[in-house]
Backbone as JSON, one array per atom type, in Angstrom:
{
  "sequence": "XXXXXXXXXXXXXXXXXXXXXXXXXXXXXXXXXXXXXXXXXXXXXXXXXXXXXXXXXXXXXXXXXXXXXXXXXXXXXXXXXXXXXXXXXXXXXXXXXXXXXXXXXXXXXXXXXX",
  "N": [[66.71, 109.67, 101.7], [66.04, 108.47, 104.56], [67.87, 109.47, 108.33], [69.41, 107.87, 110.27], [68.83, 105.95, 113.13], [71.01, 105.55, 114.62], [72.68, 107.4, 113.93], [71.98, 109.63, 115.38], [73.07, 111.55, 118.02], [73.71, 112.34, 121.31], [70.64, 112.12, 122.72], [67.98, 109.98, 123.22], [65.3, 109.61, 123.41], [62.7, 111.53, 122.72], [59.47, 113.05, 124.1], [58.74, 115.96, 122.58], [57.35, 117.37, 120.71], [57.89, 119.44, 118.68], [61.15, 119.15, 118.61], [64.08, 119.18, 117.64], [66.2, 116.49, 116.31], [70.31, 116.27, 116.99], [72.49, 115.19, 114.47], [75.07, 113.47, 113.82], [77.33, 114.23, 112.03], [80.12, 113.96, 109.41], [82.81, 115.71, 109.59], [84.01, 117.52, 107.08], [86.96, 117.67, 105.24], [89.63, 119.9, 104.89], [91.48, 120.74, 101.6], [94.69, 121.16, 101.52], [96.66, 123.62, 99.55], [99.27, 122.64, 97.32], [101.73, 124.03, 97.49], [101.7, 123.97, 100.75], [101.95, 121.21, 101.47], [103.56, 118.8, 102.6], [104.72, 116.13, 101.51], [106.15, 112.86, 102.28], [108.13, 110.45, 100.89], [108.81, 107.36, 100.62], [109.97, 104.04, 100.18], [109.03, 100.66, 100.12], [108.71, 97.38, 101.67], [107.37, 95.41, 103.01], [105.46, 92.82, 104.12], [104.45, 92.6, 101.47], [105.22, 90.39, 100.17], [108.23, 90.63, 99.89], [107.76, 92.13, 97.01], [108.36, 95.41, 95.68], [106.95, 98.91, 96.88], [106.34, 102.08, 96.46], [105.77, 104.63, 98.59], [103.71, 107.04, 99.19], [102.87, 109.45, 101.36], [101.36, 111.78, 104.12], [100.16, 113.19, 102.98], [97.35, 115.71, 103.23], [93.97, 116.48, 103.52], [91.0, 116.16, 101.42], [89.35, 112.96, 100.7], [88.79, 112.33, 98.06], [90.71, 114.34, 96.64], [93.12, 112.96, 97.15], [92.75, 110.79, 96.07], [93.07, 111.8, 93.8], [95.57, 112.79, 92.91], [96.86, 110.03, 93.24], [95.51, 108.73, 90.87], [96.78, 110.61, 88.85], [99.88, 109.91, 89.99], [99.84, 107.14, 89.47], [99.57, 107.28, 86.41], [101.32, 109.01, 85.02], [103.99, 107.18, 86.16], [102.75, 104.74, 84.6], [102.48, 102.63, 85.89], [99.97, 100.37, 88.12], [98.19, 100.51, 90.55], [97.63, 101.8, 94.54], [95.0, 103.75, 96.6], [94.59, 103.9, 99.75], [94.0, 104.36, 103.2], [94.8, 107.2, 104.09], [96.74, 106.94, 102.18], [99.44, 106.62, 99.62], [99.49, 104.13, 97.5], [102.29, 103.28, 95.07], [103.29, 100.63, 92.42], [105.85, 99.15, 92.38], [109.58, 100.33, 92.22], [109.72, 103.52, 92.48], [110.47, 106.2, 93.16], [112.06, 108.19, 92.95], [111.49, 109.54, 90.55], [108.61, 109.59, 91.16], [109.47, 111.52, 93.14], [110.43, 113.82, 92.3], [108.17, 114.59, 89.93], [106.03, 115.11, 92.1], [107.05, 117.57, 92.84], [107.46, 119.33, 91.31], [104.6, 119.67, 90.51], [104.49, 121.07, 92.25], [104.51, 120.32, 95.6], [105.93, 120.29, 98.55], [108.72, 118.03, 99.5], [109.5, 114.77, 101.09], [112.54, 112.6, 100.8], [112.24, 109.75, 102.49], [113.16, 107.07, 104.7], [116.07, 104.81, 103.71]],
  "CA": [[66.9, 108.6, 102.65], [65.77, 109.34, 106.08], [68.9, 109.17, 108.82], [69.56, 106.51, 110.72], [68.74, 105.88, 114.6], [72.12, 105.32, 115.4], [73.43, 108.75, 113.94], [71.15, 110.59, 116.26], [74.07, 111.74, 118.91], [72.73, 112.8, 122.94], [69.25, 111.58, 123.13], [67.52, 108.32, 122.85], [64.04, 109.69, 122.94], [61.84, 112.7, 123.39], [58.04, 113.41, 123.42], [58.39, 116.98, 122.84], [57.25, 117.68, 119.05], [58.72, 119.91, 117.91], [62.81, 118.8, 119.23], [64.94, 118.55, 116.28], [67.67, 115.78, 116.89], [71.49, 116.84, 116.16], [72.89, 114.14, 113.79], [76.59, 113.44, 113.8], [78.0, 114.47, 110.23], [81.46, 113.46, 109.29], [83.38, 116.95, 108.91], [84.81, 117.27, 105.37], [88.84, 117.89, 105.75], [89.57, 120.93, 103.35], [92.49, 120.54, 101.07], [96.15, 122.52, 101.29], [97.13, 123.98, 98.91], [100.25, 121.71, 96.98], [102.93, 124.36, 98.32], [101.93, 123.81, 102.05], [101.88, 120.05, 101.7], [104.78, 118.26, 103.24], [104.93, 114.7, 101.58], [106.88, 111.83, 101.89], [107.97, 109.08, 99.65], [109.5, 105.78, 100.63], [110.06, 102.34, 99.68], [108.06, 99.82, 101.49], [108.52, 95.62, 100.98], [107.09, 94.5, 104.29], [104.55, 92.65, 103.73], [104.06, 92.63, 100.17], [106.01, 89.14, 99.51], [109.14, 90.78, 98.36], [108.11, 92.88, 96.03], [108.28, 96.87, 96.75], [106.08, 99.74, 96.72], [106.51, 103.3, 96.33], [104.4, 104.74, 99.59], [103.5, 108.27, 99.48], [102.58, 110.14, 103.07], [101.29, 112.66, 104.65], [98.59, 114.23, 102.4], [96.23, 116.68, 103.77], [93.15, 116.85, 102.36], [89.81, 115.34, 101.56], [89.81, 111.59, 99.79], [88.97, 112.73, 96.52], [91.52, 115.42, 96.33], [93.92, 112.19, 97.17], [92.62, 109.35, 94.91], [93.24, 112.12, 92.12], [96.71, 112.73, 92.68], [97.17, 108.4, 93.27], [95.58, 108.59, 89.85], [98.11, 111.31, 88.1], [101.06, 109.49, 89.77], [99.78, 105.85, 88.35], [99.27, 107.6, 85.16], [102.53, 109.29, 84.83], [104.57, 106.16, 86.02], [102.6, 103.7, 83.95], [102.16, 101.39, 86.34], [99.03, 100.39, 89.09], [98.52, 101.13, 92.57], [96.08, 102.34, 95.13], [94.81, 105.09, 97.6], [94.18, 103.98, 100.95], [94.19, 104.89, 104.82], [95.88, 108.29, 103.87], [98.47, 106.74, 101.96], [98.86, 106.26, 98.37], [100.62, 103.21, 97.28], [102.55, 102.69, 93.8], [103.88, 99.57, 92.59], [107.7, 99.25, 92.06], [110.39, 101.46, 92.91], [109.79, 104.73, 91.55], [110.85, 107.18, 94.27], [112.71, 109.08, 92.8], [110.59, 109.77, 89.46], [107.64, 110.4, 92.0], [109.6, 112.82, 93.62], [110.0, 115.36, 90.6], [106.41, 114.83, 89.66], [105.6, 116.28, 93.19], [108.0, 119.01, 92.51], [106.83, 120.37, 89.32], [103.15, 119.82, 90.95], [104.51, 122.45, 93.48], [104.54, 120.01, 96.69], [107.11, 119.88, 99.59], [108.83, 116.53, 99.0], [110.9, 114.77, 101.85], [112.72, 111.5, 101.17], [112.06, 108.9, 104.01], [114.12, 105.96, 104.75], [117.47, 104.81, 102.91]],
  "C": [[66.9, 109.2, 104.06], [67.6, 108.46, 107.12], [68.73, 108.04, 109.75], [69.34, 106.86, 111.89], [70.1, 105.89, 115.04], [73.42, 106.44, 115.25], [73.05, 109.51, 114.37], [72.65, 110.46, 117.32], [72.83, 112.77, 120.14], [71.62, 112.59, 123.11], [68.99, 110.44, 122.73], [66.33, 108.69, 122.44], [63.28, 111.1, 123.15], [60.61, 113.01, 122.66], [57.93, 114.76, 123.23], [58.55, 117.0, 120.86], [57.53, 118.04, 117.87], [60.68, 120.12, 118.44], [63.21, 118.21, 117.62], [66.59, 117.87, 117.17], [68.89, 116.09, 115.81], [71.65, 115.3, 115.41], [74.5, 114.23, 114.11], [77.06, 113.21, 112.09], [79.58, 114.45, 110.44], [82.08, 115.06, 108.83], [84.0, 116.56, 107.52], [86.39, 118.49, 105.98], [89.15, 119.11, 104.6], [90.96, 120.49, 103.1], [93.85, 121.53, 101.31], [96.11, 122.37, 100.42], [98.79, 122.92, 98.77], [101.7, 122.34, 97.75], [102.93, 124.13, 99.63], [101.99, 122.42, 102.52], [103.04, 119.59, 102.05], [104.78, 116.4, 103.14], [106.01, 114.07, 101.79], [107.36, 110.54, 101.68], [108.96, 108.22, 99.91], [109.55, 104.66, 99.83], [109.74, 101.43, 100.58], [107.87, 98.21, 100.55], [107.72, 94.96, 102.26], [105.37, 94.13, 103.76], [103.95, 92.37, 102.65], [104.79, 91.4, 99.37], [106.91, 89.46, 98.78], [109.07, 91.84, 97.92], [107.79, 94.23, 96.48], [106.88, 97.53, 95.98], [106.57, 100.84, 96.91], [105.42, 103.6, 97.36], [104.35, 106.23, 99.5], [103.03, 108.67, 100.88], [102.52, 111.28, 103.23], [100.61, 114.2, 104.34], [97.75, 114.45, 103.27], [94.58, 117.17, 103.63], [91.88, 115.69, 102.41], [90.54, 113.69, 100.46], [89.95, 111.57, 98.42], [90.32, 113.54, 95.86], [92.84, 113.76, 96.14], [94.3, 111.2, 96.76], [93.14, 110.52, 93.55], [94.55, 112.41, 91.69], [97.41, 111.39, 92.61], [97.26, 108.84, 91.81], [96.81, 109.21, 88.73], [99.57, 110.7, 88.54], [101.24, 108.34, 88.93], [100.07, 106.57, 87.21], [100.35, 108.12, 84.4], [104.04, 108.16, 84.87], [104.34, 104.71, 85.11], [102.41, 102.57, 84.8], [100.92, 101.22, 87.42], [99.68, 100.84, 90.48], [97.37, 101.32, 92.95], [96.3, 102.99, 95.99], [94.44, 104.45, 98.66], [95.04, 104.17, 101.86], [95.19, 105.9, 104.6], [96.96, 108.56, 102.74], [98.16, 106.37, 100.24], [99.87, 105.62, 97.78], [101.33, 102.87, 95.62], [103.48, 101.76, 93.71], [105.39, 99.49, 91.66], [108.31, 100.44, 92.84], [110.54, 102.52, 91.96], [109.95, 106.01, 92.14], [111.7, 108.5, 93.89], [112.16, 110.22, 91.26], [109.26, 110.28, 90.07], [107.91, 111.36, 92.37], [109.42, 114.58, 92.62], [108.94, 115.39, 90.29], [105.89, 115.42, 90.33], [106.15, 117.33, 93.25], [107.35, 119.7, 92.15], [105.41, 120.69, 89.88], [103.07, 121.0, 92.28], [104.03, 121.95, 95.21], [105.36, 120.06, 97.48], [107.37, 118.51, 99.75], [109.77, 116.37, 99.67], [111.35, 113.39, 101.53], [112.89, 110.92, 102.45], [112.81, 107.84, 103.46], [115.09, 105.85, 103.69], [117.38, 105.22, 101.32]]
}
């Protein structure tokens, strides 16, 4: 798939033939390592009509690396959830059962709020 006109970055046009245009590529975020990670795990109702959420924070790392730990916490708590904007949300209050899971997984784990 050829690139797009609008990911060409500093020029609009040039007749010179051989000019290779830069593109703008999305850096890829490298992952820490689980001991240098510094999460932490709240309880979050705003918004959600009521009912809570378990919010994780403050992962480091590419998206994949971060949907796969979402997945191992769903999977370990038994219950759904989801990965976005950084954050990786599980449903109910399980904050404290998350926390030891990030333990054992060898993360830095801070409780946030009450």
């Amino acid at each position: 798939m050829a690139k797009q006109k609008k990911e060409k970055i500093n020029i609009v046009y040039s007749t010179n033939p051989n000019y290779n245009y830069e593109y703008d590529e999305e850096e890829e975020v490298e992952t820490l390592p689980p001991n240098q990670q510094k999460l932490y795990v709240s309880i979050d109702k705003k918004q959600r009509a009521g009912k809570e959420v378990t919010l994780i924070e403050g992962f480091v790392g590419a998206e994949e690396d971060l949907k796969e730990l979402g997945k191992l916490l769903k999977s370990k708590c038994g219950v759904g959830g989801t990965v976005k904007d950084g954050e990786i949300l599980i449903q109910g209050n399980f904050r404290d059962k998350i926390m030891l899971i990030l333990e054992k997984e060898g993360y830095q784990v801070k409780r946030k709020g009450g």
